[in-house]
N, C-alpha and C positions, 0 to 999 in steps of 0.2 A: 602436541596441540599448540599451537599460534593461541597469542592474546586477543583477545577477540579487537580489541585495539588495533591489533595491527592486521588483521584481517582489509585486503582489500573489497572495494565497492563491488567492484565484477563478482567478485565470489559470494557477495551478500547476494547482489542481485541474480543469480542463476538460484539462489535456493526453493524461492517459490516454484521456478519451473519445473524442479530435482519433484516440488512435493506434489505439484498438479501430474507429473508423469506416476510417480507410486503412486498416488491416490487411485489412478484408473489401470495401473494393474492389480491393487487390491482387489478395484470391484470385479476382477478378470479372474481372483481366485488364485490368481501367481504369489507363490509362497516366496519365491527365494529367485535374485535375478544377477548375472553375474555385471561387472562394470562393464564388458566387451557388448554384451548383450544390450546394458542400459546405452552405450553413448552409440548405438548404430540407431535408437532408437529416438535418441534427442539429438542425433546430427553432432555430438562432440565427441571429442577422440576419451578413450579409458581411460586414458594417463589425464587428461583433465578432470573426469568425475573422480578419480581416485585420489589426485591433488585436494581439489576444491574440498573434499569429504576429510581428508586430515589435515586439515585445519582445525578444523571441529575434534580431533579425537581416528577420528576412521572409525569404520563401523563395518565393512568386511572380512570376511575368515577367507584364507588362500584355499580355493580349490573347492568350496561353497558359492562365494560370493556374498549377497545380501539379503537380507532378511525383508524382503519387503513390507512385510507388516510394522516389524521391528525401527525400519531408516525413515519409515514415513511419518511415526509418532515422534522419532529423535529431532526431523527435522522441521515438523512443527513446535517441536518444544524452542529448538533453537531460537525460530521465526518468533514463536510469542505468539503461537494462533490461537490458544487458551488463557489468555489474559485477555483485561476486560477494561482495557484502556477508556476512559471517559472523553467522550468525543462530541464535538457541537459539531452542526455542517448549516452554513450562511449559504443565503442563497436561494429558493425556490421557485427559480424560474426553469423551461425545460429539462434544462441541463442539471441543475439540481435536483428536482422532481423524479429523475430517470436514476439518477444516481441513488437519492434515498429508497427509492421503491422496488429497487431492483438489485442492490450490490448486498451481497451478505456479508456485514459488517462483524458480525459476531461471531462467524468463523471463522474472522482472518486477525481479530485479537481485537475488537475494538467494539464500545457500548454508546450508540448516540442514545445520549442525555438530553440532548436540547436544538430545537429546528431554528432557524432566524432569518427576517426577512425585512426588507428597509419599508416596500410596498405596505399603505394601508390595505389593500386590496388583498392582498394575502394574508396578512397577520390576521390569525385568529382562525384559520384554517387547518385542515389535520392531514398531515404527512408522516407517514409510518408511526400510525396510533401515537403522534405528539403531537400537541396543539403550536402551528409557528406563531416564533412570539416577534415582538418589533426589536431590532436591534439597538433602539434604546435602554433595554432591560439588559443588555450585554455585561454591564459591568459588573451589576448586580446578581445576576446569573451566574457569572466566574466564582464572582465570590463566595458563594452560597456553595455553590456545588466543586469548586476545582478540578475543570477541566483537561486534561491536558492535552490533547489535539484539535486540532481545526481543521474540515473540508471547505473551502473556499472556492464557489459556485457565483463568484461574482464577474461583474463586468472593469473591466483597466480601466479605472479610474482613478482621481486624487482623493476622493472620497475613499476610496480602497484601500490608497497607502494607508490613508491615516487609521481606517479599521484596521488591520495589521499592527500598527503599534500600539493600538489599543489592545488588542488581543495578546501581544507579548507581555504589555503591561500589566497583564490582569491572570497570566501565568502559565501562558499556551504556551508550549516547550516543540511542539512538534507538526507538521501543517501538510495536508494533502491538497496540492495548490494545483488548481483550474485556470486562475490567471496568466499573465504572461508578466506580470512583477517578480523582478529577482529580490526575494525576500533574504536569500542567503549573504545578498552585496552589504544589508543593513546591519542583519543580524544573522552573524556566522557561526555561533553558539547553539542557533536552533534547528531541528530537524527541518528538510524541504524536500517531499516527492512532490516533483513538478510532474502535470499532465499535460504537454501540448499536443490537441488532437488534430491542429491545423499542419504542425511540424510533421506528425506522422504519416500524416496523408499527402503531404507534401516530397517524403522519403520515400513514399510507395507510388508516387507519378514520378519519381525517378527513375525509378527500377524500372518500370513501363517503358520509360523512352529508351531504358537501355536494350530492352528486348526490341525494338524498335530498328534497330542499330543492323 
């Protein structure tokens, strides 16, 4: 087994998909699935699940294969979907609003503590059974409670940057960023899942034109 240190980015990031594919053969009642089996079904070759997976240790028997029930608990345990990471999410306009009311936070390792909004207009309103508070209380809010992540639901501004250093300031260690701010160029010490959804759709009218072709 690899150091989790030296574990590449690619191989963290295929894990969630490794645990969304078990997940829904569990509910399919499939006990045991071989690696030839698993990558005809996630479109990558054996020899990469079988890679990716010993890293971790490996988890199949020759001639079995895998435990489904068994690699989908290992591989959440890896990911951390049973930890209860204390998380604020700024923001409640659409885009944040969609995000709190609809993503299951707490299945994927993480406990929002605290909603924030700059808007008087919103502050004091209730998003996922929390009252949002004004993001003047921010400071005081960290401090109190020691957060350690941040969803950021906000708009690219210099008002932004500077909430981001406040927020490192006050002890966010890790940030699920909506912005288009490279928060990692400032501070390269902290966690950053970027979400560009303009990028993405951007990448999928590519593909289009190439069918096109």
């Amino acid at each position: 087994m690899q150091s989790k240190k030296n574990i590449s980015m690619s191989v963290i990031k295929r894990l969630p998909r490794y645990y969304r594919f078990l997940g829904n053969l569990g509910k399919k009642n499939i006990e045991r699935i071989s690696s030839l089996e698993l990558s005809r079904q996630m479109g990558l070759t054996a020899s990469q699940i079988r890679q990716d997976l010993n890293c971790f240790g490996g988890f199949g028997q020759q001639g079995y294969g895998y435990n489904v029930k068994m690699l989908y608990e290992e591989i959440g345990a890896i990911l951390g979907v049973n930890n209860k990471n204390k998380t604020i999410l700024i923001g409640t306009g659409n885009l944040g609003q969609a995000i709190a009311r609809h993503m299951s936070f707490e299945m994927r390792g993480f406990n929002i503590i605290g909603i924030f909004d700059r808007e008087d207009s919103l502050v004091g309103t209730e998003l996922r059974g929390l009252r949002v508070q004004s993001t003047d209380s921010l400071e005081s809010f960290c401090k109190e409670n020691s957060p350690l992540v941040a969803v950021l639901c906000v708009p690219n501004t210099t008002e932004t940057e500077e909430l981001i250093d406040l927020l490192v300031d006050c002890g966010i260690k890790a940030f699920w960023n909506f912005t288009h701010i490279d928060i990692k160029a400032k501070y390269p010490d902290v966690c950053v899942e970027n979400v560009h959804l303009s990028d993405s759709l951007m990448t999928l009218c590519y593909q289009v034109n190439m069918l096109k072709k």
